[in-house]
Residue frames as qw, qx, qy, qz and C-alpha x, y, z in Angstrom:
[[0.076, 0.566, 0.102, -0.815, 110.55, 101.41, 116.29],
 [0.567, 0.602, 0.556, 0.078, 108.09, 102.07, 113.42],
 [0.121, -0.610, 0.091, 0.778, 109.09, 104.37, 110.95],
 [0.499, 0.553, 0.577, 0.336, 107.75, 105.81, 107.58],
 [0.141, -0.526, 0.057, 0.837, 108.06, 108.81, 105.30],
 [0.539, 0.762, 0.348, -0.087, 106.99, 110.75, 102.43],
 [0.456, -0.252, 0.307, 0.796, 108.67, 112.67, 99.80],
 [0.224, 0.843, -0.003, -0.489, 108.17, 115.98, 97.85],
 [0.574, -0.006, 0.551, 0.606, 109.24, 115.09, 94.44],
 [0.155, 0.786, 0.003, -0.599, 109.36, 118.69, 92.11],
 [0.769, 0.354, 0.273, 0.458, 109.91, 118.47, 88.73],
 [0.502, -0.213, -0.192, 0.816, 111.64, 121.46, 87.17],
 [0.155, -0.623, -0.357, -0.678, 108.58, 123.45, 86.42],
 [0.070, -0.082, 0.782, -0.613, 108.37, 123.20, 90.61],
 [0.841, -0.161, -0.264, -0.444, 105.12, 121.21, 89.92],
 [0.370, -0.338, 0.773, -0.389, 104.73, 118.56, 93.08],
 [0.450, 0.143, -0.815, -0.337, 104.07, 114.76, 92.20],
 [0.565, -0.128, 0.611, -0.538, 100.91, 113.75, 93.97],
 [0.143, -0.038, -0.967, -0.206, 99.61, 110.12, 93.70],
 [0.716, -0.032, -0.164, -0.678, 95.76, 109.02, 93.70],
 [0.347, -0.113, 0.914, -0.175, 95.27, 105.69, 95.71],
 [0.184, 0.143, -0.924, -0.304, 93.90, 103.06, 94.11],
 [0.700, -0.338, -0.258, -0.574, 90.47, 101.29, 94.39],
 [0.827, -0.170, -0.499, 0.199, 92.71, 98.11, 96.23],
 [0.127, 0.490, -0.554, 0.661, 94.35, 100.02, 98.56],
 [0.464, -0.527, -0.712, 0.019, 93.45, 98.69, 101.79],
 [0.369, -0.526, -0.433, 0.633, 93.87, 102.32, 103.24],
 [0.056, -0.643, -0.030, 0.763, 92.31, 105.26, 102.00],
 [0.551, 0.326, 0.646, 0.416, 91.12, 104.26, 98.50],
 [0.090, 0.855, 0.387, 0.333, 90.34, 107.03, 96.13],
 [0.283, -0.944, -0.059, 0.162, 92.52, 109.53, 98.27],
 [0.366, 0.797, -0.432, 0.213, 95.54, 111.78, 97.38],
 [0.765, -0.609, 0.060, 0.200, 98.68, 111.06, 98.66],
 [0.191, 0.918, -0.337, -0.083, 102.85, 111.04, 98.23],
 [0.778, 0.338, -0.530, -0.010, 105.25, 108.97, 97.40],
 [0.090, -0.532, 0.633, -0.555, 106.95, 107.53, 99.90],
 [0.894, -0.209, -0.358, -0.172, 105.70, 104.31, 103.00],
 [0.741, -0.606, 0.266, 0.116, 107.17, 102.26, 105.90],
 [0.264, 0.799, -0.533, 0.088, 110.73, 102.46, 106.32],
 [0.880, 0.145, -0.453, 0.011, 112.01, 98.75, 106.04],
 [0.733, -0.663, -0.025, 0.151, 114.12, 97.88, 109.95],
 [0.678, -0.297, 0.170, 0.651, 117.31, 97.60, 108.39],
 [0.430, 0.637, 0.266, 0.582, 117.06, 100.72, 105.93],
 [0.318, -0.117, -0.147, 0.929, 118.09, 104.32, 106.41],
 [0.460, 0.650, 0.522, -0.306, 114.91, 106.61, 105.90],
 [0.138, 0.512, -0.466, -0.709, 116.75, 107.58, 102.68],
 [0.035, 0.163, -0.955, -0.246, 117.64, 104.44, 101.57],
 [0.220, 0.375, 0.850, -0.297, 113.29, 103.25, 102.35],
 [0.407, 0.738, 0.254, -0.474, 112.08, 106.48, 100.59],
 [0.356, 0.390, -0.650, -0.546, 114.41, 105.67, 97.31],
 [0.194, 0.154, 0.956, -0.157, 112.95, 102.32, 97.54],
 [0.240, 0.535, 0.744, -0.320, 109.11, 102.91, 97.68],
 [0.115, 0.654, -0.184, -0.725, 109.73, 105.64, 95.42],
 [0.261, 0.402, -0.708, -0.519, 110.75, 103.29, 92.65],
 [0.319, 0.142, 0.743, -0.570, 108.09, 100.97, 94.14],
 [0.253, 0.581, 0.469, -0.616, 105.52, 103.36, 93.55],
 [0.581, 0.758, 0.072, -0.288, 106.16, 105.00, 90.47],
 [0.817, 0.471, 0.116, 0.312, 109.05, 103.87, 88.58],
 [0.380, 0.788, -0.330, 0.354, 111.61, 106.69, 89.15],
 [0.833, 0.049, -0.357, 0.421, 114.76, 106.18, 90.02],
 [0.030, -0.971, 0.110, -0.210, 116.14, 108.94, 92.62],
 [0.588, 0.155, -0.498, 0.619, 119.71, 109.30, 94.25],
 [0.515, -0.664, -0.403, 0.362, 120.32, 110.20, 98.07],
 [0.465, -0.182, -0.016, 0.867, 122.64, 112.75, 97.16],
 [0.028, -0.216, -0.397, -0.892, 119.79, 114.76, 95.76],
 [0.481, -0.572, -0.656, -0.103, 117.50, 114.15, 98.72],
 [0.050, -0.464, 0.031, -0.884, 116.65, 116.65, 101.12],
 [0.368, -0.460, -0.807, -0.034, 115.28, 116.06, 104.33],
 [0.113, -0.623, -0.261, -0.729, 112.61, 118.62, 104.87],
 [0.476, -0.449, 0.292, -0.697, 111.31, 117.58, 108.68],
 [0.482, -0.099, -0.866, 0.089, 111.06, 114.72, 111.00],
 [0.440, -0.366, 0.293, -0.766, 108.77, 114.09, 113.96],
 [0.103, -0.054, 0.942, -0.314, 108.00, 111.66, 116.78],
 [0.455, -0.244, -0.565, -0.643, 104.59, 110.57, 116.47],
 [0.788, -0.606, -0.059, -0.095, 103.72, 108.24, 119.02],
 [0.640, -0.657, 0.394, -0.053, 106.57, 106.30, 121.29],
 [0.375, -0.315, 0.696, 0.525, 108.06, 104.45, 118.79],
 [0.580, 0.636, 0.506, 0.056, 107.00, 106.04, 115.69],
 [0.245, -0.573, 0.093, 0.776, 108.81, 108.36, 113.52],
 [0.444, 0.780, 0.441, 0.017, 107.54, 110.08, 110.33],
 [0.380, -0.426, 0.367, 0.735, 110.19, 111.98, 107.96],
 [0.485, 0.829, 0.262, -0.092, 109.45, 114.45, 104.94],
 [0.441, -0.215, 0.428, 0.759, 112.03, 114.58, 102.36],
 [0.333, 0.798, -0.004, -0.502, 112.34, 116.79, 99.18],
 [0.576, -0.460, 0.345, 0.581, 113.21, 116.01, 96.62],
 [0.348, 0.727, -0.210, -0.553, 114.08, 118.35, 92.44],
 [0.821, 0.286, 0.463, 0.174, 114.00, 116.92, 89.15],
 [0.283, -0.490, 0.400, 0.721, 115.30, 117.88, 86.34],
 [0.115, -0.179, -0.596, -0.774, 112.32, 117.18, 83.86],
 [0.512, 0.067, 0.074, -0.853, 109.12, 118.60, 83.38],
 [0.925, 0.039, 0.064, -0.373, 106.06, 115.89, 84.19],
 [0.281, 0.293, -0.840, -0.359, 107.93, 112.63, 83.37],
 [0.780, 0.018, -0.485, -0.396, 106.07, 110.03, 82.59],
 [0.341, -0.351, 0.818, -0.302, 105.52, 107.17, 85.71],
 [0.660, 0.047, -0.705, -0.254, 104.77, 103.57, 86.24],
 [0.405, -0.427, 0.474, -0.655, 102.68, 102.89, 89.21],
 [0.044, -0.232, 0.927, -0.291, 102.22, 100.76, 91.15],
 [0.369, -0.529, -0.739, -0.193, 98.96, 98.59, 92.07],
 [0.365, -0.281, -0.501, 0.733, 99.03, 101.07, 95.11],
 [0.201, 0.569, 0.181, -0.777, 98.01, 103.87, 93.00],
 [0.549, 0.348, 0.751, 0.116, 96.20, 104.54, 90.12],
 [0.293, 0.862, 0.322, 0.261, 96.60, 108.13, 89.21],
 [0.560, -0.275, -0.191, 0.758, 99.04, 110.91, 89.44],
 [0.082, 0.925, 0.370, 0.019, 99.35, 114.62, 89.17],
 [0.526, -0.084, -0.246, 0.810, 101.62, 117.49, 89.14],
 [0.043, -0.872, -0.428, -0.235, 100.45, 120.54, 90.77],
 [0.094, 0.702, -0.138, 0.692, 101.34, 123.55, 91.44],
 [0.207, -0.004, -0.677, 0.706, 101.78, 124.35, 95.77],
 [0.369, 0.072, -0.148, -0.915, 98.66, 126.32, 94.94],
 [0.795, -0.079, -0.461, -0.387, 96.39, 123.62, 93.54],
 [0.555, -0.084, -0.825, 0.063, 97.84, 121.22, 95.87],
 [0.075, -0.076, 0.470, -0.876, 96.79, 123.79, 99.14],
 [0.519, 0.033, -0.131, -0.844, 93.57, 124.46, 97.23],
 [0.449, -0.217, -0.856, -0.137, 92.67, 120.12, 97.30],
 [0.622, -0.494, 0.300, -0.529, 90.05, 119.66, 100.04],
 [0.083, 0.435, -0.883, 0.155, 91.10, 117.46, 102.39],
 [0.564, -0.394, -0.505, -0.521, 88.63, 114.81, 103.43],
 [0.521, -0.504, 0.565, -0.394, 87.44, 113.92, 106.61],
 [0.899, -0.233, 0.365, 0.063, 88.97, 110.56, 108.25],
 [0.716, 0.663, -0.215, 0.033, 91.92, 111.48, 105.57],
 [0.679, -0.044, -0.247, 0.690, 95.79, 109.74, 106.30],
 [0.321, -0.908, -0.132, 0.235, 96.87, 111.76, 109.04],
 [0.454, -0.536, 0.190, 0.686, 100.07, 112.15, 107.22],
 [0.414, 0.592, 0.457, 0.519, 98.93, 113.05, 104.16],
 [0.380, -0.879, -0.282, 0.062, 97.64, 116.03, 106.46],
 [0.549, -0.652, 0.173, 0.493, 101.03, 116.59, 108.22],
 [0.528, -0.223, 0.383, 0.724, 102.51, 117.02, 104.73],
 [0.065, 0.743, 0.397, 0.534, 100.03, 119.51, 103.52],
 [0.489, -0.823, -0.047, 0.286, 100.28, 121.46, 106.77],
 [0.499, -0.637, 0.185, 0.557, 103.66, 121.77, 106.16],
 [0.337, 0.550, 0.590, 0.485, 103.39, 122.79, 102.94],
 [0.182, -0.913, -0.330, -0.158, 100.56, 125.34, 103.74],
 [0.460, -0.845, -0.043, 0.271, 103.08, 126.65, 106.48],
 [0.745, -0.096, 0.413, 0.515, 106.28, 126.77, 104.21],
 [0.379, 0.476, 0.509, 0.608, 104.48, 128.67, 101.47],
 [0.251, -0.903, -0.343, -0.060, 103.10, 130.88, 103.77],
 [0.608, -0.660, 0.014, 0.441, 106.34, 132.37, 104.53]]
């Protein structure tokens, strides 16, 4: 079974930590995205999304401060899992990866307001959607 996830990481201004692929990426160069990636066979999807987190950009998070926001079958043996999860400082400084090449924090706002492109990661999508639908409430 395949499995991957993303994660909502807030600082404590509740600014969301979006990443900017890279020119190398072989998927989606030049497009937004969130921390987060495939979730390793023998890992927990916590234990895959503190991982790729610290991967990706250098921070360190703890499960006990993870949140897990939504999960969903995809195909037949795919699952796809959206955690949350709150800092405690405002912007910190990262260290990305070769993956990406730029970050942001934005507001729920700004990040609604991105246009999405066409032929963008379908989960990037799914985790703007749910966003969109979250805030809307």
């Amino acid at each position: 079974m395949k499995r991957s996830g993303k994660i909502l990481i807030f600082d404590n201004n509740n600014k969301i930590l979006v990443l900017r692929r890279s020119n190398t990426h072989p998927l989606w160069p030049k497009y937004l995205d969130f921390p987060g990636g495939v979730i390793e066979k023998l890992e927990t999807p916590e234990i895959g999304i503190i991982r790729e987190v610290e991967e990706e950009t250098g921070l360190v998070i703890y499960k006990d401060l993870m949140r897990l926001l939504t999960s969903k079958k995809r195909l037949i043996n795919y699952f796809v899992y959206i955690f949350n999860y709150q800092l405690k400082d405002s912007e910190p400084s990262l260290k990305l990866s070769w993956e990406h090449d730029k970050y942001y924090w934005m507001t729920t706002q700004e990040l609604i307001n991105q246009p999405i492109p066409k032929g963008a990661d379908w989960f990037y999508k799914f985790v703007v959607d749910y966003i969109k639908t979250k805030s809307e409430k």
